[in-house]
The first five atom37 places (N, CA, C, CB, O) and aatype in JSON, in Angstrom:
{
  "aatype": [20, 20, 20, 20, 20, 20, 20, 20, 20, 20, 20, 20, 20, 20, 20, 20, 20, 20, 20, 20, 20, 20, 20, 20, 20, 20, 20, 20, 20, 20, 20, 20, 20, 20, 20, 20, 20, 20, 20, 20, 20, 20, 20, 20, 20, 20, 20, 20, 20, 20],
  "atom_mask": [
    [1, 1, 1, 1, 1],
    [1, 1, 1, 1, 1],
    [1, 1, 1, 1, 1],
    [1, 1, 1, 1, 1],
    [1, 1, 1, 1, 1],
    [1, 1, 1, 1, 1],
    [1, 1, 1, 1, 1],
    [1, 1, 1, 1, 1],
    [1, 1, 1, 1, 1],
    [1, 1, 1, 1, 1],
    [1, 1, 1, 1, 1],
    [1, 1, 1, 1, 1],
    [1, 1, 1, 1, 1],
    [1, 1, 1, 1, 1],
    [1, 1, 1, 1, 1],
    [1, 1, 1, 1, 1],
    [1, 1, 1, 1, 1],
    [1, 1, 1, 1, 1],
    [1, 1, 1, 1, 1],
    [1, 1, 1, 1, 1],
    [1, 1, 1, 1, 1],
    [1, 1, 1, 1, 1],
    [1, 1, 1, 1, 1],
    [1, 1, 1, 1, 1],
    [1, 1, 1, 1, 1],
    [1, 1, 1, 1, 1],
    [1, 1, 1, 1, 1],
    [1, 1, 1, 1, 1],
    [1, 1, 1, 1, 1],
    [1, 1, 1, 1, 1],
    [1, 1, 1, 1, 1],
    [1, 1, 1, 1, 1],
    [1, 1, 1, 1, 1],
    [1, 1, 1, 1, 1],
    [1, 1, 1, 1, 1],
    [1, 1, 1, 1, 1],
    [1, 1, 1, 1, 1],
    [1, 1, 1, 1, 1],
    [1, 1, 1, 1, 1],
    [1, 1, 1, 1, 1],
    [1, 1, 1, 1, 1],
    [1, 1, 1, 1, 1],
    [1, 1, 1, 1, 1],
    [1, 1, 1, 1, 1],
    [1, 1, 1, 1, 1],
    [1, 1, 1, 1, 1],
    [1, 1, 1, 1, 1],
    [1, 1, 1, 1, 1],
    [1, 1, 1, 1, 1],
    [1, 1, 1, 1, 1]
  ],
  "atom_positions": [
    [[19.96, 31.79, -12.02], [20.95, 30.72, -12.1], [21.13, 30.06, -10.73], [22.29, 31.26, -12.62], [21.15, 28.83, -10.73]],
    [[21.28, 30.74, -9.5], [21.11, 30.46, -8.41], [20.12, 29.01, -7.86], [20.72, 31.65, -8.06], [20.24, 27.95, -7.24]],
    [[18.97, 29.99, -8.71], [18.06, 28.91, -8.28], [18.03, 27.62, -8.68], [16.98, 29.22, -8.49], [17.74, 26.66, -7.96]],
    [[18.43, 27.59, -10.16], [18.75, 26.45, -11.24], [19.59, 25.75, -10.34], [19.51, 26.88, -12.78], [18.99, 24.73, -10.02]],
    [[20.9, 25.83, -9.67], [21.82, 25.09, -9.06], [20.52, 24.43, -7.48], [23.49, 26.33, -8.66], [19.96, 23.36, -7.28]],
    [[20.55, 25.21, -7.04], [19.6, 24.92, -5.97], [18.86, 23.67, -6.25], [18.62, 26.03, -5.77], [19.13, 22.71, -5.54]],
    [[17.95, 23.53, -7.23], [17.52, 22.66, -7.64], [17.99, 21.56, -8.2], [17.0, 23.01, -8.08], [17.43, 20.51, -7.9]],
    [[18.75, 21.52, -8.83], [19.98, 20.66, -9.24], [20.48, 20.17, -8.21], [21.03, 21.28, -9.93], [20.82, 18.99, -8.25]],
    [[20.64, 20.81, -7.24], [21.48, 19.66, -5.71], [19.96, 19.07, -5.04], [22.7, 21.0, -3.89], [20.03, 17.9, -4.69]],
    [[18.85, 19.62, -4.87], [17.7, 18.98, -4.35], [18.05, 17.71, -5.45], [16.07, 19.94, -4.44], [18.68, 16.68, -5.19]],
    [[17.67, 17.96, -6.25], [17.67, 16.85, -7.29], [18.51, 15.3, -6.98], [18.36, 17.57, -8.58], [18.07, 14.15, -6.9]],
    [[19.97, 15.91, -6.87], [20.47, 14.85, -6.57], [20.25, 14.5, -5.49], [21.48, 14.8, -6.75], [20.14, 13.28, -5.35]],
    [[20.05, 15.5, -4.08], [19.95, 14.84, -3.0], [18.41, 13.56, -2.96], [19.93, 16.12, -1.9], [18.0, 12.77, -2.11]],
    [[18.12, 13.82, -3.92], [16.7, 12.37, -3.51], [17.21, 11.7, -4.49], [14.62, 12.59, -3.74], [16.52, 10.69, -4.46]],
    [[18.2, 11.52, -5.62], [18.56, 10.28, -5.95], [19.83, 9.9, -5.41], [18.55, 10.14, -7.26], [20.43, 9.13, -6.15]],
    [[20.27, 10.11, -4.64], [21.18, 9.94, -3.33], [20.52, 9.36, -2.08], [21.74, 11.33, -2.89], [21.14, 8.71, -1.24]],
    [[19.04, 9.67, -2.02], [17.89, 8.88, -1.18], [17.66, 7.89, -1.28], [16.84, 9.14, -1.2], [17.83, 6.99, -0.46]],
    [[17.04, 7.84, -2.75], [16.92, 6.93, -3.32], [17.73, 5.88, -3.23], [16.81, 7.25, -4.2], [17.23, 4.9, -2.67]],
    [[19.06, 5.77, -3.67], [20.13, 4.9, -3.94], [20.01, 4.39, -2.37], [21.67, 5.64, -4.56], [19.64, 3.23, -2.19]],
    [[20.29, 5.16, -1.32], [20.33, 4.86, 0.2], [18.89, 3.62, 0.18], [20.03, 6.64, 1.35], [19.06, 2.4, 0.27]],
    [[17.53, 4.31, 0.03], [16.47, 3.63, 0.13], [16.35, 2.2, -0.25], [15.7, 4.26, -0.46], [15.81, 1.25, 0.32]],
    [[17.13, 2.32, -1.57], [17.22, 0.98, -2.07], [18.26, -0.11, -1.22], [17.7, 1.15, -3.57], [18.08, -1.32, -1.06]],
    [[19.41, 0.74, -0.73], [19.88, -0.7, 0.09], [19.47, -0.93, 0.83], [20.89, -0.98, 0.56], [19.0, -2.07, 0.9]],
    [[19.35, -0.15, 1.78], [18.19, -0.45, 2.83], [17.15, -1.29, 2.63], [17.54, 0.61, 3.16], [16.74, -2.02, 3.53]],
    [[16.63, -1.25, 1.45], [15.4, -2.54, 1.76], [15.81, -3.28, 1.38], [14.05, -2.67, 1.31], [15.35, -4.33, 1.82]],
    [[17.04, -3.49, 0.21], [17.72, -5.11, -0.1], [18.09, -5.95, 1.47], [19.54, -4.88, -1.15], [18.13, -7.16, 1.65]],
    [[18.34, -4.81, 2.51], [18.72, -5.5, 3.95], [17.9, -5.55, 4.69], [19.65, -5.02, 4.72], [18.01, -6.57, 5.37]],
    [[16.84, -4.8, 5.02], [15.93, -4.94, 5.68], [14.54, -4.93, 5.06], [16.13, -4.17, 6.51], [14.3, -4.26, 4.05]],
    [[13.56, -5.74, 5.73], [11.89, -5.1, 4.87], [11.39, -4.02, 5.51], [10.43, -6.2, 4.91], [11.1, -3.94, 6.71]],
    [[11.3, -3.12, 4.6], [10.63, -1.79, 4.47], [9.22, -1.78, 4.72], [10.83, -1.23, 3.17], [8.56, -2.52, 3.97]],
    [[8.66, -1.21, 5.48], [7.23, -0.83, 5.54], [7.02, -0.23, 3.91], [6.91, 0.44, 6.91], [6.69, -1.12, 3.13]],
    [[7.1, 0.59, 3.55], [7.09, 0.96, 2.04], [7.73, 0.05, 1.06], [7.75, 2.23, 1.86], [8.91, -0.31, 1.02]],
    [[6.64, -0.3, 0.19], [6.82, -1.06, -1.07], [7.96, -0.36, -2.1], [5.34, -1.13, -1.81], [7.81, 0.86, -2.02]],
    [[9.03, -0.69, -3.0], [9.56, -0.25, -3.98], [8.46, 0.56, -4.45], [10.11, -1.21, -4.82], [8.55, 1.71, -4.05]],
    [[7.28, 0.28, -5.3], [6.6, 1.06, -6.08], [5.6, 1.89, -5.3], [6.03, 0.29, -7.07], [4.93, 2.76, -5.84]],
    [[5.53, 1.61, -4.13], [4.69, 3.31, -3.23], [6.17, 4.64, -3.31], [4.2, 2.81, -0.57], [6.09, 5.81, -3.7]],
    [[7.44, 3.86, -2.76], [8.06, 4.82, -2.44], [8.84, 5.53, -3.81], [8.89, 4.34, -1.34], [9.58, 6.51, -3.76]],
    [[8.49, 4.79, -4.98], [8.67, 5.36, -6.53], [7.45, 6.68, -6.89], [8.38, 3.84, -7.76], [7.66, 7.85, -7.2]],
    [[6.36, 6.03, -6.74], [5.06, 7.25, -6.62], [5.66, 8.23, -5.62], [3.38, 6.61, -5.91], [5.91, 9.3, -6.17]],
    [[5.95, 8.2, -4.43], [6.49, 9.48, -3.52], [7.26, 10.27, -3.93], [7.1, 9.25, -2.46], [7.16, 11.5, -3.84]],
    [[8.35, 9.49, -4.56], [9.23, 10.18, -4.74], [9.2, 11.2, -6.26], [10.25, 9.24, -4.57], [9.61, 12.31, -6.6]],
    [[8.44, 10.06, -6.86], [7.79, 11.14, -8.42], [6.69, 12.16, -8.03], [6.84, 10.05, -9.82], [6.72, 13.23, -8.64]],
    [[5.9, 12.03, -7.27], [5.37, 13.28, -6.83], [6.08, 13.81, -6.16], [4.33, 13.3, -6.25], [5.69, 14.94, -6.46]],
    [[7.06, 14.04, -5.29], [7.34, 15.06, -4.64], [8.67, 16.1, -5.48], [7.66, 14.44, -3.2], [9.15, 17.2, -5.2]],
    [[8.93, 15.07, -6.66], [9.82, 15.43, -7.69], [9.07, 16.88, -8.33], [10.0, 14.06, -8.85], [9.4, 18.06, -8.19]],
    [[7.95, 16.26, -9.07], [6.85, 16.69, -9.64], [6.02, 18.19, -8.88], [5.99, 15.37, -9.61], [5.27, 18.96, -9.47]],
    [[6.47, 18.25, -7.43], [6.19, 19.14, -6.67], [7.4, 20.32, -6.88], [6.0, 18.51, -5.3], [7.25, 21.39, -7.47]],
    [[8.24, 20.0, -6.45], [9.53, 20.47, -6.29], [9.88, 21.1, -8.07], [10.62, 19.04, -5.61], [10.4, 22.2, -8.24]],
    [[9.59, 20.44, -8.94], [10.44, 20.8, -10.17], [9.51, 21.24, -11.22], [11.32, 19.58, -10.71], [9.9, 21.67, -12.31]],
    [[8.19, 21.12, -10.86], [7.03, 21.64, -11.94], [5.76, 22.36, -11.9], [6.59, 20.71, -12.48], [5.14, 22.58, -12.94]]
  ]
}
């Protein structure tokens, strides 16, 4: 169960990234494209959770 929670806060912490990531490039241009840093973030999801 431990671990289950553990993962569950990773979890949110990258859509808490995410959300950050996204204003950030509404204000500034990002070296990373919306859809590279969507692939990153689904693989490293995909790493982390499977």
């Amino acid at each position: 169960m431990q671990n289950d929670w553990i993962r569950l806060k990773e979890f949110f912490i990258h859509i808490f990234l995410f959300i950050d990531k996204t204003n950030v490039e509404s204000i500034t241009m990002w070296n990373l494209t919306q859809n590279e840093y969507l692939t990153l973030m689904v693989g490293d999801l995909n790493c982390n959770f499977f």
